[in-house]
Structures are given as structure tokens and as C-alpha cells.
C-alpha positions in Angstrom: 11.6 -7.1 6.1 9.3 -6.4 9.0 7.6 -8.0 11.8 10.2 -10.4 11.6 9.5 -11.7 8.2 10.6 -11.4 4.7 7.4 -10.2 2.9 7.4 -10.8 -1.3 4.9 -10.0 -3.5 3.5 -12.6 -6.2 2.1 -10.4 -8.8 1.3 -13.2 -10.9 -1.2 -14.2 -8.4 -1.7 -11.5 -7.1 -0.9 -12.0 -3.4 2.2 -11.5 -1.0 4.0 -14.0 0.7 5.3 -14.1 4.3 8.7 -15.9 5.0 9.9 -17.0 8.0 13.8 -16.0 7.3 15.0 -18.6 10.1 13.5 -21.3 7.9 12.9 -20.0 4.8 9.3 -21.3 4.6 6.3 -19.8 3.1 4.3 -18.8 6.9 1.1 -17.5 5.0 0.1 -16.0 1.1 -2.7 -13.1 1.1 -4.5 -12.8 -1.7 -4.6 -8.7 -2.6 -5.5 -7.2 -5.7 -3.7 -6.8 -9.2 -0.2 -5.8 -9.9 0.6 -4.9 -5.7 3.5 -3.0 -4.2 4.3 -3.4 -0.7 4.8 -1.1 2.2 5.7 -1.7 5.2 5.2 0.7 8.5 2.6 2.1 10.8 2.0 -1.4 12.5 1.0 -3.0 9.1 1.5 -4.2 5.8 0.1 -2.0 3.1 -0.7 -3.1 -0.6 -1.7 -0.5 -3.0 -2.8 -2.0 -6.3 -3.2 0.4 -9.0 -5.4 -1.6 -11.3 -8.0 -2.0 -8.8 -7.8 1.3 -7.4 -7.4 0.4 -3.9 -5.5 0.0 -0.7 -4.9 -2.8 1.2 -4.0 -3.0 5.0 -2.3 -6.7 6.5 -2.9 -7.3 10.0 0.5 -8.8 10.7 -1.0 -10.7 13.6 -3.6 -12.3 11.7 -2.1 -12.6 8.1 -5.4 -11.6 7.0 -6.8 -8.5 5.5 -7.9 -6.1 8.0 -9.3 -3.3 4.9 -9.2 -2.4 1.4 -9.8 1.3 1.3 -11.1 2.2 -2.5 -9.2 5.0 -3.5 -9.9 7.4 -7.0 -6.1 6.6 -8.2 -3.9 4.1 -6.5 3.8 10.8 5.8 2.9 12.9 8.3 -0.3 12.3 9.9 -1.1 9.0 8.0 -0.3 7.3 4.5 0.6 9.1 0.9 -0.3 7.5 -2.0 -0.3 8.9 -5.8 -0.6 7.3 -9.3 -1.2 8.9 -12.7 -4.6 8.5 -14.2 -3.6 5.5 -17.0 -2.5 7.7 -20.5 -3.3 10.9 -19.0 -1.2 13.5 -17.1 -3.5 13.9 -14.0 -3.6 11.6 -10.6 -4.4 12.1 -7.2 -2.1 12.2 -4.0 -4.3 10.8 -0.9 -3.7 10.5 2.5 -4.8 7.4 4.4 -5.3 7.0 7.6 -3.2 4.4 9.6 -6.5 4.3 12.2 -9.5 3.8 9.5 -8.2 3.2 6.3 -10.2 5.8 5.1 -9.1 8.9 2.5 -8.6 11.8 5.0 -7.3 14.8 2.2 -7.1 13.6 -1.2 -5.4 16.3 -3.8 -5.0 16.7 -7.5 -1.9 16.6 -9.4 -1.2 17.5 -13.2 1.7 16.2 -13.5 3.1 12.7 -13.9 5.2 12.1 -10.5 6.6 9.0 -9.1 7.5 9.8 -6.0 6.9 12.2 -3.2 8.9 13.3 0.3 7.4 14.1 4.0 9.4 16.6 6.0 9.0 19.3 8.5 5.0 19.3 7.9 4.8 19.3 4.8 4.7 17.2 1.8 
């Protein structure tokens, strides 16, 4: 739920879905890339796709795709993002900025993680 929607991704066809929960009508579909998860916060939508290796941003004004940063491997200061290279132990944790969409730090891990925690400055 945000900016007064319901937002649910389609990974079939690869695109999310904005619901209008006083109705319960389909507002808008985005198309985005393969197998998306959805974030919400920092005055957008966000869909990182692991397959292609990217990162989305949704203007929620526009229902439209504002960017798609490319990123090696699909907090504080901007957006954290980490995958695993596919069969491998390695990935990358990047930081995206909320402003550009651009990779602002962009660090290597050796271990397989699946989540990761922002607090008092550090990650």
C-alpha cells in the first residue's frame, strides 16, 4: 500500500499493477522487467528485477517509468539493493540514489545474504 493504492506485481507479465482500493479497479499496469519485487518509499515505487540486472523507479504521479538504473547484480543516504551472482557465492550490495537513480557506492559480498539492516549510520 502507498500513495493511496494497492500496488501488485504480475510477474507473469512482468509488470505491476496499481489498484484503486475504494473501487478495486485496475488504475494503471507498468510494464518493468523480469521476475520484479516491489518497494515502496522515498516518494516512489521501486522495481528491482534480478534477471535483468536493473532498477526501476515509478513516478506515482505519472504511472510511468521515470528510470531504470542498470545495476552489476540486482537505507541511509539512498536505496540498498543486493543479490547473489546466479550459482555462485559472490553479489554486490549498491546504494542508489533516490535523486538520480544512479549507483553511488557499490560493495562486494562473498557470501549469500538475503537481507540487510540500516541503523545508526551504518549498514
Amino acid at each position: 500500500m502507498g500513495f493511496g493504492s494497492v500496488w501488485v506485481l504480475n510477474n507473469s507479465g512482468n509488470s505491476i499493477s496499481r489498484i484503486d482500493p475504494r473501487t478495486d479497479r485496475v488504475t494503471a499496469t507498468i510494464a518493468v522487467g523480469q521476475d520484479p519485487c516491489l518497494c515502496i518509499g522515498l516518494e516512489a515505487i521501486w522495481i528491482p528485477t534480478c534477471k535483468d540486472k536493473s532498477l526501476s523507479q515509478i513516478d506515482p504521479k505519472t504511472d510511468t517509468v521515470a528510470r531504470t538504473t542498470p545495476i552489476e547484480i540486482a537505507g541511509e543516504g539512498g536505496f540498498w539493493l543486493f543479490t547473489n551472482r546466479e550459482e555462485t557465492d559472490s553479489g554486490s550490495l549498491s546504494n542508489i540514489s533516490p535523486q538520480t537513480g544512479k549507483v553511488v557506492a557499490d560493495l562486494t559480498i562473498t557470501a549469500k545474504y538475503c537481507a540487510t539492516m540500516v541503523s545508526s549510520g551504518s549498514i
